[in-house]
C-alpha positions as CSV (number, residue, x, y, z in Angstrom):
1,X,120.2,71.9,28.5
2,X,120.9,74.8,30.7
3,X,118.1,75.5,33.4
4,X,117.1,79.4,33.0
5,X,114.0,79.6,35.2
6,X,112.0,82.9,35.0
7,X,111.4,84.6,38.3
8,X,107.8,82.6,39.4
9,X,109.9,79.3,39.2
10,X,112.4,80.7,41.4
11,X,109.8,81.9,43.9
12,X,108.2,78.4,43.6
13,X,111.5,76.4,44.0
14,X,112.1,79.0,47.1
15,X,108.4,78.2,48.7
16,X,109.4,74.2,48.1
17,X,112.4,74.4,49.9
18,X,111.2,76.8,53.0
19,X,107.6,74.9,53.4
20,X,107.9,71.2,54.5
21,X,104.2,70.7,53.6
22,X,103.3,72.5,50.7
23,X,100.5,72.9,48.1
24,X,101.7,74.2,44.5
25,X,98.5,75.3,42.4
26,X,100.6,75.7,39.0
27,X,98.1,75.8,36.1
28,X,99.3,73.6,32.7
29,X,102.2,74.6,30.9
30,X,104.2,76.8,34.1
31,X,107.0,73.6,34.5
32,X,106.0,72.1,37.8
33,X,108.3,69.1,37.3
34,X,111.5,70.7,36.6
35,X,111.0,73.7,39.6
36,X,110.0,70.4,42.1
37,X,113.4,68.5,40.6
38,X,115.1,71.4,40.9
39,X,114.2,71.8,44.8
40,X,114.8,68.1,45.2
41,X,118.2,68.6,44.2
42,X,118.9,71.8,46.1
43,X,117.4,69.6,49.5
44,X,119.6,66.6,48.3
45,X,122.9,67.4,47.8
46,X,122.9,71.3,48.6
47,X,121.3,71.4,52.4
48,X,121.5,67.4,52.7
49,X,117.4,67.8,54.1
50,X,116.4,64.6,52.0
51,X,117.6,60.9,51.6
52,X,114.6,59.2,49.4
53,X,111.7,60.7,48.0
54,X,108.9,59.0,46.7
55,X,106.7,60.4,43.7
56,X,103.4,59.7,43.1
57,X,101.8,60.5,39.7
58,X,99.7,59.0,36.9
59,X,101.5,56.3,34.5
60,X,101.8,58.4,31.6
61,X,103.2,61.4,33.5
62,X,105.9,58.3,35.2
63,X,107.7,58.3,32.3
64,X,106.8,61.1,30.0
65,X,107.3,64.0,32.0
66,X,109.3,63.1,35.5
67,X,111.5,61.1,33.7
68,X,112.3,63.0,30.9
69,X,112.8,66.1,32.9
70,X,115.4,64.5,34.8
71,X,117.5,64.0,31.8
72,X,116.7,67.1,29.8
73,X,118.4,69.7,32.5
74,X,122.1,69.7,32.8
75,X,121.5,70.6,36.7
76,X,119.5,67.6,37.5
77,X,122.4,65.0,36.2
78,X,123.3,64.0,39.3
79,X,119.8,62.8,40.4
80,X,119.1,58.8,39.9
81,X,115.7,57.7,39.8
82,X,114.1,54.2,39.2
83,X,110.4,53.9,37.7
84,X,108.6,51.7,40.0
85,X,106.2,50.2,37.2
86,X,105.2,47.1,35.3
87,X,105.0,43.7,36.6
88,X,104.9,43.0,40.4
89,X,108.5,41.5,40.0
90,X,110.0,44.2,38.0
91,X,108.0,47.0,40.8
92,X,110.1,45.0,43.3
93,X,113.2,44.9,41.7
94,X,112.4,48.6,40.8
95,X,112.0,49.4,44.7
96,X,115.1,47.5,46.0
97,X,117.3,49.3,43.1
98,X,119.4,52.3,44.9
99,X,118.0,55.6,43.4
100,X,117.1,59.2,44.7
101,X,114.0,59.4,43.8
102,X,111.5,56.7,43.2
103,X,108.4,57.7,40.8
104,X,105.4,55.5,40.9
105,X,102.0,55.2,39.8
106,X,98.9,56.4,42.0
107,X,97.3,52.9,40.9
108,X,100.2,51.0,43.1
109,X,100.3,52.9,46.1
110,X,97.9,51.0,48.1
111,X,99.7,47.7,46.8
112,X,103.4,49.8,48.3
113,X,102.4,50.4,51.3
114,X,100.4,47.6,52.3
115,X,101.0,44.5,49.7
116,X,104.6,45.1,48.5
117,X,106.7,43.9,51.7
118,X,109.0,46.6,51.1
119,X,109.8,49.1,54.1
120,X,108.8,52.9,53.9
121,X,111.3,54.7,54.6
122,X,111.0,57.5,52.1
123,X,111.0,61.0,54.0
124,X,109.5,62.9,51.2
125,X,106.6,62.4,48.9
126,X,105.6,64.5,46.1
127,X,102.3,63.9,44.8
128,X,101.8,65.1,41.1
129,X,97.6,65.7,40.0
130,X,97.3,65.9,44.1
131,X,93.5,66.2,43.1
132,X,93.4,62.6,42.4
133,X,93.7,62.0,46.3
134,X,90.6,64.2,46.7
135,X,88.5,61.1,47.7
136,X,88.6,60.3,52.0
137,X,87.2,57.1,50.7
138,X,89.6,55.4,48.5
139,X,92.2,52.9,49.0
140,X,95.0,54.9,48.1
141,X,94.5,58.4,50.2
142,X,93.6,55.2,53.5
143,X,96.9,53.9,52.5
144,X,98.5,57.2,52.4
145,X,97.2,58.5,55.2
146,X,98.8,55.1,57.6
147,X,102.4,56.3,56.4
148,X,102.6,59.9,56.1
149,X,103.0,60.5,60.1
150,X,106.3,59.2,59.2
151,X,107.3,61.1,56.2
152,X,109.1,64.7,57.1
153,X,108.3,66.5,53.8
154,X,105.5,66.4,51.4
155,X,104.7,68.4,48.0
156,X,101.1,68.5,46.2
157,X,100.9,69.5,42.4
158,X,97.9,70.2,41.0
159,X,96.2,72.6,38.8
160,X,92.6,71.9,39.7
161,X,92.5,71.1,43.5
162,X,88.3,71.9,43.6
163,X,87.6,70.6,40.3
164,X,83.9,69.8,42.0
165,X,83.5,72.4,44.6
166,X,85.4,72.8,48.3
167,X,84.8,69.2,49.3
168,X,87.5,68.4,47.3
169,X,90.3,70.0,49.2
170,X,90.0,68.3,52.6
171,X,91.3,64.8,51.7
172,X,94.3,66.5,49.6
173,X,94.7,68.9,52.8
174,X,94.8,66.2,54.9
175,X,97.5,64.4,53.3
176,X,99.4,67.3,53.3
177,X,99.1,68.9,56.8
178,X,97.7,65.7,58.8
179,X,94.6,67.7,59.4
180,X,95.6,71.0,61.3
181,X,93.5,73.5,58.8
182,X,91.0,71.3,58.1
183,X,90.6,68.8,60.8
184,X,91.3,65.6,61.1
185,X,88.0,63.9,60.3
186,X,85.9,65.1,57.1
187,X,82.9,65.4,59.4
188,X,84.5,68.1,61.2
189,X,85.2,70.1,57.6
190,X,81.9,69.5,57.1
191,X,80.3,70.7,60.1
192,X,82.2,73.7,60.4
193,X,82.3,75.1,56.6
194,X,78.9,73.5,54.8
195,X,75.3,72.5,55.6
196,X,74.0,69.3,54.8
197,X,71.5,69.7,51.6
198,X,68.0,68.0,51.3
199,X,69.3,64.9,50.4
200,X,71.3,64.0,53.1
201,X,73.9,63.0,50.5
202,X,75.1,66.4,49.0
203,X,76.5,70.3,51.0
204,X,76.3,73.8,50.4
205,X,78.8,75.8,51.4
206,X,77.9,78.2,54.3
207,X,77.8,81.9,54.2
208,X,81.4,83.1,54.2
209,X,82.9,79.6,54.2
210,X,85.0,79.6,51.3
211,X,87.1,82.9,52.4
212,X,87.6,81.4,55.8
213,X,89.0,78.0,54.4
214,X,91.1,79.7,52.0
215,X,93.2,81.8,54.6
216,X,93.4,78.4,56.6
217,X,95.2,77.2,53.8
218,X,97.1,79.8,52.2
219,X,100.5,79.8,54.3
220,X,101.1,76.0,53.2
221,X,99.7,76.9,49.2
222,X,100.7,79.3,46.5
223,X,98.9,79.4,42.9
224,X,99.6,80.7,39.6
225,X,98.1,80.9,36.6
226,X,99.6,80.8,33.0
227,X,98.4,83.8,32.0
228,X,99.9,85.9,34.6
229,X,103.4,84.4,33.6
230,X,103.6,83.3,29.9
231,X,103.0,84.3,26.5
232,X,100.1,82.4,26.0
233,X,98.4,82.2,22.5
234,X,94.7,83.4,22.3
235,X,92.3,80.7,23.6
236,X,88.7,80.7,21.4
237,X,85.8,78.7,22.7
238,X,82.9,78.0,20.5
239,X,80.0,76.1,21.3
240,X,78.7,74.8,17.8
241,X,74.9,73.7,18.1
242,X,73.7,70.4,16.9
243,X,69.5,69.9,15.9
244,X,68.4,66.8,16.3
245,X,65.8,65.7,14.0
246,X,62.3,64.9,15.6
247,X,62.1,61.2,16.0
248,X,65.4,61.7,17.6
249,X,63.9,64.7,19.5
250,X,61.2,63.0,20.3
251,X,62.8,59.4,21.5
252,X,65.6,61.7,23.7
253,X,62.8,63.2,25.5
254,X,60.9,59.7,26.2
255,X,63.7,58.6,27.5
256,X,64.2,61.5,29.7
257,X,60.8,61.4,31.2
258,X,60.4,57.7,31.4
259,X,63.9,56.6,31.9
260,X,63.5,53.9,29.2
261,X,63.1,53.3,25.8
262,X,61.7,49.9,24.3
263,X,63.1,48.8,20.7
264,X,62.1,45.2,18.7
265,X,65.3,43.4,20.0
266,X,66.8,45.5,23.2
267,X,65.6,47.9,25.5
268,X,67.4,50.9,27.2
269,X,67.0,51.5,30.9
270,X,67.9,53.8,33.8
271,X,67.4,52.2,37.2
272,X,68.5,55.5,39.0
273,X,69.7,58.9,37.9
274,X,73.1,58.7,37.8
275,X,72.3,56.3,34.9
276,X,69.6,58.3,32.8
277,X,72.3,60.6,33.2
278,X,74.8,58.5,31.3
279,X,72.3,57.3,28.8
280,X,70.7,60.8,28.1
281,X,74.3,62.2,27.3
282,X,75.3,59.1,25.0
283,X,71.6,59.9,23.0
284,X,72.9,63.1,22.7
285,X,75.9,62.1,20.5
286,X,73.8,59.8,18.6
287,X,74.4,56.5,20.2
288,X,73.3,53.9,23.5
289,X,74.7,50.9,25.4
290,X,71.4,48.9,25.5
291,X,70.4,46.9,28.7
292,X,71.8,43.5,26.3
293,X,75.5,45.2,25.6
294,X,74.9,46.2,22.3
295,X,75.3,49.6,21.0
296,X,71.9,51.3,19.2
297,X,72.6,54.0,16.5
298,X,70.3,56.9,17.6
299,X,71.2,60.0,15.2
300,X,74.3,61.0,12.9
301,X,73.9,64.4,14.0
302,X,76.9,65.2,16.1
303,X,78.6,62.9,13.2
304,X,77.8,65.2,10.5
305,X,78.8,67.9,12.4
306,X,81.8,66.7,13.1
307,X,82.4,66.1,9.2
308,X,81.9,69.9,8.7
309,X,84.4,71.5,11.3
310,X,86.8,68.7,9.9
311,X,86.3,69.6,6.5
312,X,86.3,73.5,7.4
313,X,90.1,72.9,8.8
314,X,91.2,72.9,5.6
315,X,93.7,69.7,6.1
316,X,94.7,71.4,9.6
317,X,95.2,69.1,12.4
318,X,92.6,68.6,14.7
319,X,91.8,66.8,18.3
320,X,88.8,65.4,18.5
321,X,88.2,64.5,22.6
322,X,85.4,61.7,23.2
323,X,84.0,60.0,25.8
324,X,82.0,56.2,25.1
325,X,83.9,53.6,23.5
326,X,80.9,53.4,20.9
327,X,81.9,57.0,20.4
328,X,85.6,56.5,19.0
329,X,83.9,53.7,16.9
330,X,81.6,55.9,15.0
331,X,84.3,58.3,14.8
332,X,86.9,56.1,13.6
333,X,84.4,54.4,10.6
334,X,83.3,57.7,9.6
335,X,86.9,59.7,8.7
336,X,90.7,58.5,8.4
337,X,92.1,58.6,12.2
338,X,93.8,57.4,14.9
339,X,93.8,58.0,18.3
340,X,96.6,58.8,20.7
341,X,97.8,56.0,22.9
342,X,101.4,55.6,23.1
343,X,104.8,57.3,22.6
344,X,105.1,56.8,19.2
345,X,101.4,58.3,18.9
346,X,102.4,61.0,20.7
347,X,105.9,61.9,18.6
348,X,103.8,61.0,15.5
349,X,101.1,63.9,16.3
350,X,103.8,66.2,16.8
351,X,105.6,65.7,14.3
352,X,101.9,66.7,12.3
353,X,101.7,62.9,11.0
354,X,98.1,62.3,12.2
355,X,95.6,64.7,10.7
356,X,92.8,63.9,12.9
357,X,93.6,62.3,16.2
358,X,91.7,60.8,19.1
359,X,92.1,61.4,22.8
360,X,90.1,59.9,26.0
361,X,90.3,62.4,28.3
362,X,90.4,60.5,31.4
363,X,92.8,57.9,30.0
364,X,95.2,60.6,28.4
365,X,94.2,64.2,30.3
366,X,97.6,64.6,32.1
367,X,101.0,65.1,31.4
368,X,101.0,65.3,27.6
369,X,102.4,67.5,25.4
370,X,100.9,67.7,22.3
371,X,101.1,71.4,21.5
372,X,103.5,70.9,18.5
373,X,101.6,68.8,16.7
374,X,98.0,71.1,16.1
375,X,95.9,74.2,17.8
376,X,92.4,72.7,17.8
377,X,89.8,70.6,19.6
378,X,86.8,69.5,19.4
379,X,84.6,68.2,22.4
380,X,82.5,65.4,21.1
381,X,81.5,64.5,24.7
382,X,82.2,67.0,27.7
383,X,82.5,65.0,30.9
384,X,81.1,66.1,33.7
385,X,84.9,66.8,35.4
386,X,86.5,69.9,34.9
387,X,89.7,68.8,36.1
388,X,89.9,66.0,33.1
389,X,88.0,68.7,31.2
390,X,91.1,71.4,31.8
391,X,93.6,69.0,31.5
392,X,92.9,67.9,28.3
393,X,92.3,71.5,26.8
394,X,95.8,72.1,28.2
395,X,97.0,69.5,26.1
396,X,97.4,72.2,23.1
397,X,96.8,75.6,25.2
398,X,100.6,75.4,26.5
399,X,103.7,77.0,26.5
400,X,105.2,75.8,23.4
401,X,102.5,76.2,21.5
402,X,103.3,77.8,17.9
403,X,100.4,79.1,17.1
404,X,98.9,82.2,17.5
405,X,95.3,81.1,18.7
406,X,94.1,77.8,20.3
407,X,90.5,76.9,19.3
408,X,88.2,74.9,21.5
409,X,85.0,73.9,19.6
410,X,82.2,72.1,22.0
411,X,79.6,70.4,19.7
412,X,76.6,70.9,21.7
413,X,73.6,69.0,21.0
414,X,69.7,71.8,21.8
415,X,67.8,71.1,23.9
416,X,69.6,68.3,25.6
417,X,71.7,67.5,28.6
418,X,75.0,68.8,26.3
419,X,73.8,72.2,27.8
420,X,73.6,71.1,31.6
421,X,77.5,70.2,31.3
422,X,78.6,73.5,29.6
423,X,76.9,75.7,32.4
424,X,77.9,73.0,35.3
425,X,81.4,73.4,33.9
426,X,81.2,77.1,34.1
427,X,80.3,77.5,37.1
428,X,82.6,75.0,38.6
429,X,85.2,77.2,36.9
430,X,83.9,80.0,38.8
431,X,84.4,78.1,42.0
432,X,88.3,77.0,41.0
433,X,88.9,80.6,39.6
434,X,88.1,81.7,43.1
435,X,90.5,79.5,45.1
436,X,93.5,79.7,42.7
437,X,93.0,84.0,42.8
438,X,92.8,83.6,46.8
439,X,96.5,81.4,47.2
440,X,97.7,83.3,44.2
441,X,101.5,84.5,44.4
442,X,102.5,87.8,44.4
443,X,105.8,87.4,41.3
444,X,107.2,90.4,39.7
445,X,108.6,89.5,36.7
C-alpha cells in the first residue's frame, strides 16, 4: 500500500529525524508506528544516521502493530526486522539473526542487557508506551539507564506520559535526555518542582511547577491529539448507576469502616489501605477474594445491570472491560461470551463474530485495533490508571472506526468507591490534558 501521510505525520516524521532525543505525545489512532518506520527508513538508507535500532514495546504491540506496519507500506519494503520473542533460545537466535530493526518486549529488556550475553551495540532505541518506563525503581528503566550513554538516538511514544500526575515524567525524561531537564537524580526533580506531603510518601506539585517543567521539556517533545487531526466519530460517556440492596449496603459499609467482614466459613480482611481499597471496589461489583482464596458472591447488581445495557443493544456488539478474574467468571456464566486473547479473537471480533466480548485492560489496553468489529463499552470495573483506562477506550474510539458515535457506558455502583475512581480519573485527565496542550504542535492541515 502507498504511504499518503497527512501533513501532522510529516511534521512528526520531520521532528524524528531533526531531534536525536525525542518525545512523541501522539494520542490513539494518529499512526505512530508507521511515521517512526518511516523516519527509521529515511535515517537508514536515506542520510545513513542509523545501523541497528532496537524497539521496545509490549508483546502484543511486537507483533500486531510494528510488525505488521512493516509489511503493509510499500516504502518500508526494504526494512528487515526480527522479533526478539519466545523462548530464551529462539530470543537468542532472534538477536544473532542480521535485521534492521530488532523489536522486543519491555518484559526482556532487563534479561538483554544484563542476562542475554549478547553485545549492545544498537545506536537507536525507540520505546513504544514510553510511560511504562515511568517507574526510577524497576529493573528495566536500571537496565536501560546502564546502556543508553552509549546509544546516539532515542524515540519515546506514548499517549499518556502523566497518567498519575508529573512524577511520572522524570524516569521517561531521563531515559530520553540522561537527565539535562530534569536532573539526573529523582530527588533533585523532586526538590525543585514538588513538596513532600504529610506522609512522607506522596508530593504536591509547587506553585507554578508544572509550567516550568513543561518548557524544560518542550524543545525535545511534540503532542497531538486526535481530535485536532482526524475525523473522529462522536464519543458519549454515560455513567449508569447501580443501587445496592441494603444487606449489601450495609455489609459494603462494615467493611469500609472495619476493614473486615466475618462469614461462617471465610473471612475477608484488609491489613492496610491499599487492600480495603481492592476489596471495597470488588464488593462493589458484587464479588470478594476471601482471606482462604475463595471467591464470595456479594450482590448481582452490577450483573443485572449489565443484562439490561446488553439486552438494550439490540444484538449490537458490545465490549465489556473487567478487572478481577472472579469478574470475567460471573460474566462469562451469566450471558454467551468470549473474551479477547489472541489473533484469531481479535480478527473474529472484527469480523462482528463475537456479540459480546471480554477485554482485561491491563493485559490487552495497547496496540489493538478493534474498531471494526463494534462502537461500545462498558466499564464493569474502572481501574484506578488512566493510561490503561485511555488505552482501552481507544481500542474502539479510533480512526477507522465506522461508526458515527462511540459509546462508553461506566456502570457505577452509589454510594461506593465506583465514584472515587470516576472523579480521580477526571481529574488526572485534567492533569494529562494540561501537558499534552503545553508540547502540543502547531500543524496546519
Amino acid at each position: 500500500m502507498q504511504y499518503n501521510p497527512h501533513d501532522y505525520q510529516k511534521y512528526a516524521i520531520d521532528f524524528i529525524e531533526k531531534n536525536p532525543q525525542a518525545a512523541v505525545l501522539l494520542e490513539c489512532g494518529l499512526g505512530k508506528t508507521s511515521i517512526t518506520l518511516t523516519a527509521l527508513n529515511d535515517m537508514m538508507f536515506d542520510r545513513f544516521e542509523v545501523r541497528k535500532v532496537l524497539i521496545i514495546a509490549p508483546i502484543r504491540v511486537c507483533k500486531n502493530s510494528w510488525a505488521a506496519e512493516i509489511g503493509k507500506w510499500d516504502h518500508l519494503k526494504g526494512l528487515t526486522y526480527s522479533l526478539v520473542l519466545g523462548s530464551r533460545d529462539q530470543r537468542l537466535a532472534a538477536l544473532r539473526k542480521e535485521a534492521d530493526l530488532y523489536i522486543i518486549n519491555r518484559e526482556n529488556v532487563q534479561w538483554l542487557i544484563e542476562e542475554s550475553g549478547m553485545p549492545f551495540d544498537f545506536d537507536m532505541i525507540v520505546i513504544d508506551e514510553l510511560s511504562s518506563f515511568k517507574n526510577h525503581q524497576s529493573k528495566r528503566f536500571k537496565a536501560l539507564r546502564k546502556v543508553r550513554p552509549f546509544v546516539k538516538r532515542i524515540i519515546g511514544l506514548t499517549g499518556t506520559p502523566c497518567s498519575n500526575g508529573l512524577m511520572d515524567l522524570w524516569a521517561q525524561f531521563r531515559l530520553l535526555d540522561k537527565g539535562e531537564r530534569l536532573g539526573k537524580r529523582i530527588g533533585q526533580y523532586r526538590d525543585a518542582y514538588f513538596t513532600p506531603d504529610w506522609n512522607g510518601f506522596t508530593y504536591t506539585p509547587r506553585k507554578g511547577a508544572e509550567k516550568e517543567i513543561y518548557a524544560k521539556i518542550a524543545d525535545i517533545s511534540i503532542s497531538m491529539k486526535t481530535t485536532d487531526h482526524l475525523q473522529m466519530p462522536e464519543l458519549v460517556m454515560t455513567a449508569d448507576r447501580v443501587n445496592l440492596e441494603e444487606a449489601a449496603e450495609i455489609m459494603y459499609k462494615d467493611m469500609e469502616h472495619e476493614m473486615c467482614l466475618d462469614f461462617a466459613s471465610d473471612s475477608i480482611t484488609a491489613a492496610n489501605a491499599g487492600v480495603l481499597c481492592g476489596k471495597l471496589t470488588q464488593l462493589a461489583s458484587g464479588a470478594v477474594y476471601t482471606d482462604g482464596g475463595s471467591v464470595m458472591q456479594i450482590h448481582s447488581h452490577k450483573l443485572d445491570a449489565l443484562e439490561d445495557l446488553i439486552e438494550a443493544q439490540n444484538g449490537k456488539p458490545v465490549l465489556i472491560a473487567y478487572w478481577y478474574k472472579h469478574e470475567r467468571d460471573s460474566i462469562m456464566e451469566r450471558f454467551e461470551c468470549k473474551e479477547i486473547r489472541s489473533d484469531a479473537d481479535i480478527a473474529d471480533w472484527n469480523k462482528g463474530k463475537i456479540p459480546v466480548a471480554l477485554i482485561q485492560p491491563s493485559s490487552a489496553g495497547h496496540g489493538l485495533n478493534l474498531q471494526s468489529g463494534g462502537s461500545t463499552i462498558i466499564w464493569y470495573t474502572m481501574p484506578w490508571s488512566l493510561e490503561l483506562y485511555q488505552q482501552t477506550n481507544a481500542r474502539l474510539w479510533r480512526q477507522g472506526q465506522q461508526s458515527e458515535t462511540v459509546v462508553i457506558h461506566h456502570l457505577v455502583s452509589a454510594g461506593t468507591i465506583d465514584e472515587d475512581i470516576m472523579k480521580v480519573l477526571e481529574n488526572k485527565d485534567k492533569t494529562q490534558s494540561a501537558m499534552m496542550s503545553a508540547v502540543k504542535a502547531r500543524v496546519k492541515e
